[in-house]
C-alpha positions as CSV (number, residue, x, y, z in Angstrom):
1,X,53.5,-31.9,-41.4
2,X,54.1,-33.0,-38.1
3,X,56.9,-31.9,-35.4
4,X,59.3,-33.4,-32.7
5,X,57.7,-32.6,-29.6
6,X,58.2,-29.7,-27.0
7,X,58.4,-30.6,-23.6
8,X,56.8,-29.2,-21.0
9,X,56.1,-28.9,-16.6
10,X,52.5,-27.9,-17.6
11,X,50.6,-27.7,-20.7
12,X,47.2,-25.7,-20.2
13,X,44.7,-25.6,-22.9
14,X,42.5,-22.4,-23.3
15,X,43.7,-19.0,-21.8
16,X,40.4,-18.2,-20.6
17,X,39.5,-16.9,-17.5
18,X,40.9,-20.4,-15.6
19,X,43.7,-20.9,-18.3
20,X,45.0,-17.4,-17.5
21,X,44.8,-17.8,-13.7
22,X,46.3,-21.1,-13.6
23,X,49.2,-20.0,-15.8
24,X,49.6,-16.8,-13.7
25,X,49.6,-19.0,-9.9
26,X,51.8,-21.8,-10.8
27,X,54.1,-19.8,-13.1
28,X,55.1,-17.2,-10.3
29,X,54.9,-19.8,-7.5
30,X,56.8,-21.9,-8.8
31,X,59.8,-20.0,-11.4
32,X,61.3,-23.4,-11.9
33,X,58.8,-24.8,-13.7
34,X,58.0,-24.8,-17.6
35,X,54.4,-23.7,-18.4
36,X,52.7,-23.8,-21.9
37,X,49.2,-21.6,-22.2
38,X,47.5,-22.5,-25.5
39,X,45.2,-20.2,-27.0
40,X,42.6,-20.4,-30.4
41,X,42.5,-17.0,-30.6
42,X,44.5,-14.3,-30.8
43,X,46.2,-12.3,-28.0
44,X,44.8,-9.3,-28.0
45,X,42.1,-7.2,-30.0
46,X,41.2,-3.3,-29.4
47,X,37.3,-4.1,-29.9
48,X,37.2,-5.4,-26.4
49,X,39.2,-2.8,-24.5
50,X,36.3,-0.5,-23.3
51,X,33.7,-1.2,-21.0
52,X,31.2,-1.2,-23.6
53,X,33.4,-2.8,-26.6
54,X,31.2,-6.5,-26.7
55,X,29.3,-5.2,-30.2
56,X,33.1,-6.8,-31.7
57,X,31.7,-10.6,-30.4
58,X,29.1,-11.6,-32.1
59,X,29.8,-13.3,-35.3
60,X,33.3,-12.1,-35.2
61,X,36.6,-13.8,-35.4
62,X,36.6,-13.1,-31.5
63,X,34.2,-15.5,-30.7
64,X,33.8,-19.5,-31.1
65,X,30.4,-18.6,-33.3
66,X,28.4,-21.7,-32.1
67,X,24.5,-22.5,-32.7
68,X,22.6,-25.2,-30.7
69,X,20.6,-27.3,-32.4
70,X,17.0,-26.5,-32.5
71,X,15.9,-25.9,-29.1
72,X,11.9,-27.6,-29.3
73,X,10.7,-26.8,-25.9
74,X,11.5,-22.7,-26.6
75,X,12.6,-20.1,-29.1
76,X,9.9,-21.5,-31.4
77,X,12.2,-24.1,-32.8
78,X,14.7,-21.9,-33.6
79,X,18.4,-22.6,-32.4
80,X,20.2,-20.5,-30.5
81,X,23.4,-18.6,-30.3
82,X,25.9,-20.2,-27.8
83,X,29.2,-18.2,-28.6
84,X,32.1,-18.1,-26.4
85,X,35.6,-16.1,-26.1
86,X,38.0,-16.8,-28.6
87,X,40.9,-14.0,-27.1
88,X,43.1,-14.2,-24.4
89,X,40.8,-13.8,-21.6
90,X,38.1,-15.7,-23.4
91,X,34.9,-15.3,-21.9
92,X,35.9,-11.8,-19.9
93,X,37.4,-10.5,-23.0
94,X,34.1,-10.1,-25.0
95,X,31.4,-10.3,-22.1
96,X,28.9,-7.9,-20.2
97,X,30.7,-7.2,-17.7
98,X,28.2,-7.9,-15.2
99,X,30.1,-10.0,-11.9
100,X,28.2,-11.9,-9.8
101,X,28.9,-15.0,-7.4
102,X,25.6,-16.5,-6.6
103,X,24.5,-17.0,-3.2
104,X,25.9,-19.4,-1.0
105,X,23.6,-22.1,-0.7
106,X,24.5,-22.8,-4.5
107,X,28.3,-23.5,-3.2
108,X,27.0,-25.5,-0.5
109,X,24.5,-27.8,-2.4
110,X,27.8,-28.3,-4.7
111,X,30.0,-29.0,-1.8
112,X,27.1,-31.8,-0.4
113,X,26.9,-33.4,-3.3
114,X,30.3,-34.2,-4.0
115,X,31.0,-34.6,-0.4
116,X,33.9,-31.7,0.1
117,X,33.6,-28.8,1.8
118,X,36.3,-27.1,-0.3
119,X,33.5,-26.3,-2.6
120,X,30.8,-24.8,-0.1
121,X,30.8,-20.9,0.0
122,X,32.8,-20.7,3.0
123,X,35.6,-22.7,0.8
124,X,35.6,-20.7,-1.8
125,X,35.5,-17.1,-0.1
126,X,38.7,-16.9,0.2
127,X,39.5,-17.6,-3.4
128,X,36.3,-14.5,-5.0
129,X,38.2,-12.6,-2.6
130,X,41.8,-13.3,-3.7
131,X,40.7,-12.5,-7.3
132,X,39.2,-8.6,-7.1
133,X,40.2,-5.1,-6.8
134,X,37.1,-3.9,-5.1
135,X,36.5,-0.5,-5.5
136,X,32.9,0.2,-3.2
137,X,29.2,2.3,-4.2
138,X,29.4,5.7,-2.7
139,X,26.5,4.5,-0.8
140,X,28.6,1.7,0.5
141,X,31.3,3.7,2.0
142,X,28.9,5.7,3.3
143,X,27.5,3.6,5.2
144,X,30.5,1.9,6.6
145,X,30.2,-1.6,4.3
146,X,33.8,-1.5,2.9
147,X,34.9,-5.1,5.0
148,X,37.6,-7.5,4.2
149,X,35.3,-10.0,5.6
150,X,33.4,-10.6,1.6
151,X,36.0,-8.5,-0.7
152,X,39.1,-8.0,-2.0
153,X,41.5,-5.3,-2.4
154,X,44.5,-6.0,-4.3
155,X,43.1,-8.9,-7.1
156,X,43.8,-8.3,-10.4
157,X,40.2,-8.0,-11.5
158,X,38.7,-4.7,-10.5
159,X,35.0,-4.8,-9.9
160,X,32.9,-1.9,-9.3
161,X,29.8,-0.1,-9.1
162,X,28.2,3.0,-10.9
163,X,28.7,4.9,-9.1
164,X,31.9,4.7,-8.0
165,X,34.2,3.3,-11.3
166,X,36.5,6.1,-12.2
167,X,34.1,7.9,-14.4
168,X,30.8,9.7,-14.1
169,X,27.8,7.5,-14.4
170,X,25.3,9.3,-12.8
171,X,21.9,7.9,-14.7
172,X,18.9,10.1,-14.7
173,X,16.6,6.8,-14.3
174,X,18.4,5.6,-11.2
175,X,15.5,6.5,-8.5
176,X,12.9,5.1,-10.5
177,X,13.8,1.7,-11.4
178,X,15.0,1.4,-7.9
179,X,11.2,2.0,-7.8
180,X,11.2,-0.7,-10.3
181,X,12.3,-3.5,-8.5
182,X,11.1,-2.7,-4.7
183,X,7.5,-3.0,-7.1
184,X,8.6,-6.6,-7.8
185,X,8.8,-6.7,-4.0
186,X,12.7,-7.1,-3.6
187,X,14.1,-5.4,-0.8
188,X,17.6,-3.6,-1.0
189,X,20.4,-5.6,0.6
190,X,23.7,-3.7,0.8
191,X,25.8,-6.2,-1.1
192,X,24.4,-8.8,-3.2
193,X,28.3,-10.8,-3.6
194,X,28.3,-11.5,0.1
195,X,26.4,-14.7,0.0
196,X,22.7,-13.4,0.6
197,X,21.5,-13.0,-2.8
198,X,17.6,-12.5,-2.4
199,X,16.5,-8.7,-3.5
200,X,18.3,-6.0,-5.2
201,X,21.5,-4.3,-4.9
202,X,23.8,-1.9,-6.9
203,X,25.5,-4.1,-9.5
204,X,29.1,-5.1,-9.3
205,X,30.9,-5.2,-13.0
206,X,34.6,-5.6,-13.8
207,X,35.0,-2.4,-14.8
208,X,36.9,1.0,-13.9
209,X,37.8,4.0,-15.7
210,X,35.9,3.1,-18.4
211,X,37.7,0.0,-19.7
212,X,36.8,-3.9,-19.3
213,X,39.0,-5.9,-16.5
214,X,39.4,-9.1,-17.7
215,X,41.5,-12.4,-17.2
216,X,44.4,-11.1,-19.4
217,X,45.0,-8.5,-16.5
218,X,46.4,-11.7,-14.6
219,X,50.2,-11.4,-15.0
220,X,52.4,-14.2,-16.7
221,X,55.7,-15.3,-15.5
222,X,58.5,-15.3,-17.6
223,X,58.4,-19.5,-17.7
224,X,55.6,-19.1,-19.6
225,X,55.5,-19.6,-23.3
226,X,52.3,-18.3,-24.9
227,X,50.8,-19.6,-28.1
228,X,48.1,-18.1,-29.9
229,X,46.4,-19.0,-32.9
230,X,46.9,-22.7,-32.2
231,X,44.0,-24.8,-31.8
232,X,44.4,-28.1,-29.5
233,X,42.8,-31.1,-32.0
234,X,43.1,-33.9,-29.2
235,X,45.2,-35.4,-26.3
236,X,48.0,-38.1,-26.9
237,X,47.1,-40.3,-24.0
238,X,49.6,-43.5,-23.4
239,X,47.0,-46.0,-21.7
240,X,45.2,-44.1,-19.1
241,X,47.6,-41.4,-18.8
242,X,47.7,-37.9,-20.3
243,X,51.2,-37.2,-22.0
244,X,50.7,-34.1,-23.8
245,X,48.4,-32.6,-26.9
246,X,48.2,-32.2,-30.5
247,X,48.0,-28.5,-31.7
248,X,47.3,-27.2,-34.8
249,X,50.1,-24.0,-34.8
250,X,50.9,-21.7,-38.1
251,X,49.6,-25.0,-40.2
252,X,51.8,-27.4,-39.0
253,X,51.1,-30.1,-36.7
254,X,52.8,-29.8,-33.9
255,X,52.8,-32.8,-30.4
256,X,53.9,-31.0,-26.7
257,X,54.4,-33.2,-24.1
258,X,53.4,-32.7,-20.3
259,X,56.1,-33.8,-17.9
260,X,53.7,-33.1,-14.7
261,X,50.1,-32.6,-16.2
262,X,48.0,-31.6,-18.7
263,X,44.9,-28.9,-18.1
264,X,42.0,-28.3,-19.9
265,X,40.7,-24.9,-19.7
266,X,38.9,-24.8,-23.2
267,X,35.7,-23.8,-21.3
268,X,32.5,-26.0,-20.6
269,X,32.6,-26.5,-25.0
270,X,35.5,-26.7,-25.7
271,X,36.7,-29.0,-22.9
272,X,34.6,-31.9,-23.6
273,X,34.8,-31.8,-27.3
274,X,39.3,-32.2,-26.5
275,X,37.9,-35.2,-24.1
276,X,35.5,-37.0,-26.7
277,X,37.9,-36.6,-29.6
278,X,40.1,-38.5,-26.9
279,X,38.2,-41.5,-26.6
280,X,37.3,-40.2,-22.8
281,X,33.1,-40.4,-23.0
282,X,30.4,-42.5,-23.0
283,X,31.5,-45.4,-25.3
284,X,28.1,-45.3,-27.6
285,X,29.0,-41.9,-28.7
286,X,32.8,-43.3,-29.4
287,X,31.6,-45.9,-31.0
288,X,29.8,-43.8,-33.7
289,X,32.9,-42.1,-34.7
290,X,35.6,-45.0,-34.2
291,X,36.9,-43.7,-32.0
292,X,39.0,-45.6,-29.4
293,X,37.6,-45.8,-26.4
294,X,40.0,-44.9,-23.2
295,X,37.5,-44.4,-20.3
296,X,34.0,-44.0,-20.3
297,X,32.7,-41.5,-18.7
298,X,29.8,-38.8,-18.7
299,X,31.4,-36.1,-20.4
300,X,28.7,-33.9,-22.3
301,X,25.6,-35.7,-20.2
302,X,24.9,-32.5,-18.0
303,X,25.2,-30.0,-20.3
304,X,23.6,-26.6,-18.8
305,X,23.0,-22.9,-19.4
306,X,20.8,-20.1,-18.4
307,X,18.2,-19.2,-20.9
308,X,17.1,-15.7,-21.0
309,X,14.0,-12.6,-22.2
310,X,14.3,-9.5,-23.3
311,X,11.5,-7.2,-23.3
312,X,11.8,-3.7,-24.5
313,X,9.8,-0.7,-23.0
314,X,9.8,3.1,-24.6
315,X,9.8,6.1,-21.9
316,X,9.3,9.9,-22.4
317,X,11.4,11.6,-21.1
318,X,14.4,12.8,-23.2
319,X,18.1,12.6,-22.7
320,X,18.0,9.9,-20.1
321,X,18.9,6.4,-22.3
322,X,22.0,5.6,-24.2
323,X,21.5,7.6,-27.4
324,X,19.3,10.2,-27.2
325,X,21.7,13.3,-26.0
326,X,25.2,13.6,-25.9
327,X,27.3,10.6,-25.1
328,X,29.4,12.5,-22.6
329,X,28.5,14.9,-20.1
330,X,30.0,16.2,-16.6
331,X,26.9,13.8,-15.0
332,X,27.6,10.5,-17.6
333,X,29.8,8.9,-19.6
334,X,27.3,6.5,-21.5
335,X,30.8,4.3,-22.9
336,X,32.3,3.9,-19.5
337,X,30.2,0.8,-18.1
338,X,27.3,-1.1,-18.9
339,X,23.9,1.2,-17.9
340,X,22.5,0.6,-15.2
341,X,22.6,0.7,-11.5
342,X,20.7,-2.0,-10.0
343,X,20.3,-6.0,-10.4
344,X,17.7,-8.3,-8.5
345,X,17.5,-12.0,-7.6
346,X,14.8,-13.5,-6.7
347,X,13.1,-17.3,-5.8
348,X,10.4,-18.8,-8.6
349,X,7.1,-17.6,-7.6
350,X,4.3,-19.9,-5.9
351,X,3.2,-21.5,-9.4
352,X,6.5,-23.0,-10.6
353,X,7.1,-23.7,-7.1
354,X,4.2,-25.9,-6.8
355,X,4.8,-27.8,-10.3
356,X,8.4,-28.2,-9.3
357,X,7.1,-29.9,-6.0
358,X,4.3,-32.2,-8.5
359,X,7.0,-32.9,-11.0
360,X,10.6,-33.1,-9.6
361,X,12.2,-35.8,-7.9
362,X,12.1,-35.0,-4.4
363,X,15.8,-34.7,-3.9
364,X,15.8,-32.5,-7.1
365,X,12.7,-30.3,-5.4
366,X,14.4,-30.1,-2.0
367,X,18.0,-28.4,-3.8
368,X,15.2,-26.4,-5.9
369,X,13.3,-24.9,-2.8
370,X,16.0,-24.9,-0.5
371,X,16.3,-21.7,1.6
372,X,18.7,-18.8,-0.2
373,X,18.1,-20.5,-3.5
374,X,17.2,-18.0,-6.5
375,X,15.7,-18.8,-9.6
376,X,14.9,-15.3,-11.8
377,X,17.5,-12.1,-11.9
378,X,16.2,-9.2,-13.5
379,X,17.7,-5.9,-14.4
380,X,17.2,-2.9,-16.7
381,X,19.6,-1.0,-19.1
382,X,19.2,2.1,-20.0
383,X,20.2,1.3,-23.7
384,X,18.9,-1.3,-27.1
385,X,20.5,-4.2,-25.8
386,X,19.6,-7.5,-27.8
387,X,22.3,-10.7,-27.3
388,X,19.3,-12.9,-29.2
389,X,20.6,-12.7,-32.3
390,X,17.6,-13.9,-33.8
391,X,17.6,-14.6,-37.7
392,X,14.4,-11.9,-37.8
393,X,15.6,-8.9,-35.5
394,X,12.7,-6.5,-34.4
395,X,11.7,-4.0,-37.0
396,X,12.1,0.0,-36.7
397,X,14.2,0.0,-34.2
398,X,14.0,3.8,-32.2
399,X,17.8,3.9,-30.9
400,X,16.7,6.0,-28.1
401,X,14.5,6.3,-25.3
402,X,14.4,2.4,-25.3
403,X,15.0,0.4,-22.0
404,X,16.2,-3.2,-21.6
405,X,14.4,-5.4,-19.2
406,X,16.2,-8.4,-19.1
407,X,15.3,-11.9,-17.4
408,X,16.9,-14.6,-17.0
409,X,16.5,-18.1,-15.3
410,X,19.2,-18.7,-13.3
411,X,18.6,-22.6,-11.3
412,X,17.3,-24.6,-14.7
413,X,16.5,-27.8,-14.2
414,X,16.7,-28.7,-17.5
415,X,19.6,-30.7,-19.1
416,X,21.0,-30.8,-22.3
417,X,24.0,-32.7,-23.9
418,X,27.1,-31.5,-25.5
419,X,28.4,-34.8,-28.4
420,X,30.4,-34.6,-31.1
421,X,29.2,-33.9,-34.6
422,X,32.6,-36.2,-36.5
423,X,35.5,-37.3,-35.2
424,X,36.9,-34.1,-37.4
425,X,38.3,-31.3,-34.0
426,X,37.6,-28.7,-37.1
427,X,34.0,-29.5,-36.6
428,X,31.6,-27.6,-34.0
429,X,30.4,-29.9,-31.5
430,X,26.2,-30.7,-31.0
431,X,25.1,-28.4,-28.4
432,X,21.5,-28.8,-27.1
433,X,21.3,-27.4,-23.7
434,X,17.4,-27.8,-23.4
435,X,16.4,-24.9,-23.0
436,X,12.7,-24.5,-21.1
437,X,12.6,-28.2,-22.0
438,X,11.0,-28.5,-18.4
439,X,7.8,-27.1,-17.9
440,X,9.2,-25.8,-14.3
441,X,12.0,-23.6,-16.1
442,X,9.5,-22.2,-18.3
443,X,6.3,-21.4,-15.9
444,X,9.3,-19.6,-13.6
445,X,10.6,-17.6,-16.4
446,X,7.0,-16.7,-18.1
447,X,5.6,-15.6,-14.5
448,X,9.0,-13.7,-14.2
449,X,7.9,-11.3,-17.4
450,X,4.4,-11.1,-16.5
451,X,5.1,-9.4,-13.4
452,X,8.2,-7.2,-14.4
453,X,5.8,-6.0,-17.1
454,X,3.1,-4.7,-14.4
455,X,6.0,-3.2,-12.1
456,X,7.7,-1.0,-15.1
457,X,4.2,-0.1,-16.0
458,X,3.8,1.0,-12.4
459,X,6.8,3.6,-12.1
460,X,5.4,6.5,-11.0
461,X,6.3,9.3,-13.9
462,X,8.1,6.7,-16.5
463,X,5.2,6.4,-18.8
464,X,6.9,2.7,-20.2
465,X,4.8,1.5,-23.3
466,X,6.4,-2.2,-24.5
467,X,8.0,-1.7,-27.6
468,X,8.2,-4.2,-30.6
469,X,4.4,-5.8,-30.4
470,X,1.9,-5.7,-32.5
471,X,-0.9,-3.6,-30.5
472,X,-3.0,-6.5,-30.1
473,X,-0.6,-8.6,-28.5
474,X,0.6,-5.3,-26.0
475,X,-1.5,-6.2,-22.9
476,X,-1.6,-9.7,-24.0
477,X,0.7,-11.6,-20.9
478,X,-0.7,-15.5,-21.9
479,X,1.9,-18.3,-22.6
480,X,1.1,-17.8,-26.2
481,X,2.0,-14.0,-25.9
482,X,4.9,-14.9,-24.2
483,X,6.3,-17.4,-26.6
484,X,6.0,-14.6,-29.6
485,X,8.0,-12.2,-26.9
486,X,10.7,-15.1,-27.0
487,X,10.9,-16.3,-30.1
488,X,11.6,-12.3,-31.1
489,X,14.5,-11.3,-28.3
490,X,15.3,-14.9,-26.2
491,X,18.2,-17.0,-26.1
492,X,20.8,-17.8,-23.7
493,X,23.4,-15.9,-21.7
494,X,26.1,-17.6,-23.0
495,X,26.6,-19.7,-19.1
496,X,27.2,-23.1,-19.6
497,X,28.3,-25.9,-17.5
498,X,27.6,-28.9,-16.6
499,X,29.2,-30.8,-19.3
500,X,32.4,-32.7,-17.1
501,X,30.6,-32.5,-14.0
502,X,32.6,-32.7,-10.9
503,X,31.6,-36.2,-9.4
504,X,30.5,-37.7,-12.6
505,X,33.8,-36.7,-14.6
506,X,36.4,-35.0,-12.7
507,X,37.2,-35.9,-8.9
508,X,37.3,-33.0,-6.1
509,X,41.0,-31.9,-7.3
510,X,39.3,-31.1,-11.1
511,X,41.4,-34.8,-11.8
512,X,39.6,-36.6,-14.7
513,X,38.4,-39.6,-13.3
514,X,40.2,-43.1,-14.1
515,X,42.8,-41.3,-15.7
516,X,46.3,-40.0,-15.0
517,X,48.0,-36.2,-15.4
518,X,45.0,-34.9,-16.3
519,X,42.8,-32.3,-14.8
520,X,39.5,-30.1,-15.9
521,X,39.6,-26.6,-14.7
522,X,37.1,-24.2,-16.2
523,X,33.3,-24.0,-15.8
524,X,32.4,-27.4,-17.2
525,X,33.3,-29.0,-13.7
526,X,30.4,-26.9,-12.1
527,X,27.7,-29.5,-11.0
528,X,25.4,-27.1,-10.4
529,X,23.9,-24.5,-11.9
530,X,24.6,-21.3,-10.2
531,X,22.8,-18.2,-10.1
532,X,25.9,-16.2,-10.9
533,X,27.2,-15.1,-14.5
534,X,30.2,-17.3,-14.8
535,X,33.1,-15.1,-14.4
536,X,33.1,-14.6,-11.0
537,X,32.4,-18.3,-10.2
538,X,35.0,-19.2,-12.9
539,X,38.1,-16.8,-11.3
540,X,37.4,-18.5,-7.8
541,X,37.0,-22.6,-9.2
542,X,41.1,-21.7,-11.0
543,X,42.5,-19.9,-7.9
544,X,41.3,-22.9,-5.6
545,X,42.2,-25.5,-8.4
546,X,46.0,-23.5,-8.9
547,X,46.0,-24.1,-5.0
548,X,45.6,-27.6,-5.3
549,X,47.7,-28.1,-8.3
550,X,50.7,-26.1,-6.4
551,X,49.9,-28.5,-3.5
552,X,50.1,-31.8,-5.2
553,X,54.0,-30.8,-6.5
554,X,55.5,-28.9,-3.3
């Protein structure tokens, strides 16, 4: 059954991190104006509340359960689990935790190549900053670091470290995998968020006290009417402009209108899929559906995300991983952030250097090898952490005294596509980012593991002994070796991009090219891959866009 339509100032699809920040700028700047946020999910769920409340994702009604198709380069065939937030806050509401911006050079090889300096790191500083609540390490303030020059103090996110987050998180392991990564040959910088990302610093997380800060923390203004539950099936476009959606809501078909502009904020999936069901996409793809064809553009060609490998390493000593001792103590609350203390970033090594420089195209190579550009992060939990989900998990499992060593490729230079799979929205799209199809991705991330498995081995007094191998594959480092390791615990991280690339499909304002009232603000505009995880990135990309929008109607 269908409905006469609602209209509205704004209509903003997906209250993810961008949808919630959008909604929360333009409804407080500007009271006058009518703002419609529309959410698939539901508004809010106590299994994401605490800082460690993410096991409620994963194959839960809180997610957007997606699968890539078989990824052939990596994973052994398999396909891969590419979930995102399906909650108020998307993304933040059921993720890590873990908050970092990337360095600089990333912003400025995006502002370069879509020629606007809005988009360098000095353009969006401002807006990272205008996001957080910064609460500094101890070691920080000890030193004197607590600037206004890189952070912010009255955001609505708060970001913190271990060490200083509202509750104890004093972990025993914290001197020796600082050993850990100076053995990888990272130095400590003071502040790995200030644009100089090479080494390792304490990690920054948006948490404090204990519970997850996410994008539903942004406050709405009363002109804003919320609907949850309602899934967006397509866009009712007159010609080549945008004049509102069509939502699913409580089973009844329902068409809103956009007086100003319509947003899509449905996240680098969820976006294109709206556009493509649209008729906005390359026509061949159109075509195969029937569906009419209203501008044809890229949308799903640059499809992105960082692929990741977890190894797993079993120490002696007692009482010092998630688990194994009491779960609160005067030293640690083990619920009150993710544990750990430090995170790395580093360049590819020499190897995948050298095939990048053989293979790429030079202008490719030059972005690649460019000075402050990063390639592998690494860090270590102090807990069995597996985001694989794997269809054959690894087999007697200890629970305790079991570390995390996570890598993950952060500057891919392979790319996938997002299409659809019908011209049905209650279908999942195609989703093949690629993963490791490049030979360069995967010699970076293979030489990655080989040497973080000599420097944990190396840790004066932590005994680490790799857990979940066969014994004759446990000092076995060849590609071979290393595809077993992946197959078992690999996947992604759950970043994508890529897929309505700023300068392909939206202009420098987010504005969908060829096409009127409509923008793209979320993480699908990034061109770029950044070595970040998205949230950050995402928070600053809304605040400038809400700028902008706010600019274009004064």
């Amino acid at each position: 059954m269908d409905t006469d339509d609602d209209l509205f100032d704004f209509v903003i699809v997906g209250a993810g991190v961008a949808g919630c920040v959008l909604a929360s700028r333009i409804s407080h700047r500007r009271p006058d104006l009518r703002v419609l946020l529309i959410e698939a999910g539901v508004q809010k769920d106590e299994r994401t509340s605490g800082a460690m409340a993410f096991a409620g994702g994963f194959d839960s009604d809180l997610e957007w359960n997606y699968r890539s198709v078989p990824q052939e380069r990596a994973f052994g065939g398999d396909t891969v689990c590419l979930t995102s937030g399906k909650i108020i806050g998307g993304g933040s509401g059921v993720n890590y935790q873990v908050f970092t911006r990337g360095p600089a050079i990333d912003y400025d090889e995006w502002a370069d190549l879509v020629h606007d300096e809005r988009w360098s790191w000095n353009g969006m500083l401002a807006y990272f900053k205008k996001a957080e609540m910064w609460y500094p390490s101890v070691e920080m303030k000890e030193k004197g670091l607590v600037t206004a020059d890189s952070h912010g103090d009255s955001g609505p996110i708060k970001v913190s470290h271990a060490t200083n987050s509202g509750k104890p998180r004093n972990y025993p392991l914290r001197k020796k995998i600082r050993e850990f990564h100076e053995l990888l040959g990272r130095k400590r910088v003071d502040d790995i968020n200030n644009g100089q990302q090479l080494g390792y610093s304490e990690a920054f997380n948006s948490t404090y006290e204990g519970l997850r800060s996410f994008a539903s923390s942004y406050p709405l203004g009363s002109n804003v009417t919320l609907w949850t539950e309602s899934v967006v099936e397509r866009l009712i476009m007159k010609g080549k402009t945008a004049e509102g959606v069509i939502v699913i809501r409580n089973g009844t078909r329902v068409r809103v209108r956009a007086r100003r502009e319509v947003i899509l904020s449905a996240g680098a999936q969820g976006s294109p899929k709206i556009l493509l069901l649209s008729g906005i996409g390359p026509t061949t793809e159109l075509d195969r559906y029937n569906i009419t064809p209203v501008a044809d553009l890229p949308v799903g060609k640059g499809y992105t995300d960082h692929p990741n490998i977890f190894t797993y390493w079993t120490i002696d000593d007692p009482n010092v991983t998630m688990g194994d001792g009491e779960m609160e103590t005067p030293q640690v609350h083990w619920l009150a952030g993710l544990p750990y203390d430090w995170i790395s970033f580093a360049p590819a090594d020499e190897k995948a250097h050298k095939m990048a420089e053989q293979t790429l195209n030079p202008t490719v190579f030059d972005r690649y090898a460019a000075d402050g550009k990063m390639q592998v992060e690494n860090f270590v939990l102090y807990a069995c952490v597996d985001t694989s989900t794997r269809k054959n998990p690894l087999q007697g499992w200890p629970g305790k005294r079991v570390l995390s060593l996570m890598h993950i490729l952060v500057d891919p230079v392979s790319r996938g596509t997002l299409t659809l799979s019908s011209a049905d929205p209650d279908d999942a799209p195609v989703l093949d980012p690629k993963l490791l199809a490049s030979p360069v991705d995967r010699l970076a991330l293979y030489e990655n593991v080989r040497e973080t498995a000599r420097a944990i081995q190396a840790v004066e007094g932590l005994n680490a002994v790799e857990f979940g191998v066969d014994d004759s594959l446990r000092d076995n480092w060849s590609d071979e070796a290393l595809d077993i390791r992946a197959n078992r615990s690999g996947g992604s991280v759950f970043h994508c991009s890529g897929s309505c690339a700023m300068g392909e499909a939206v202009d420098t304002d987010c504005k969908v090219l060829e096409l009127e009232k409509l923008r793209v603000v979320d993480a699908s505009v990034i061109p770029l891959p950044l070595a970040a995880h998205y949230q950050a990135p995402c928070y600053a990309i809304a605040e400038q866009a809400a700028d902008m929008i706010l600019s274009s109607i004064a």
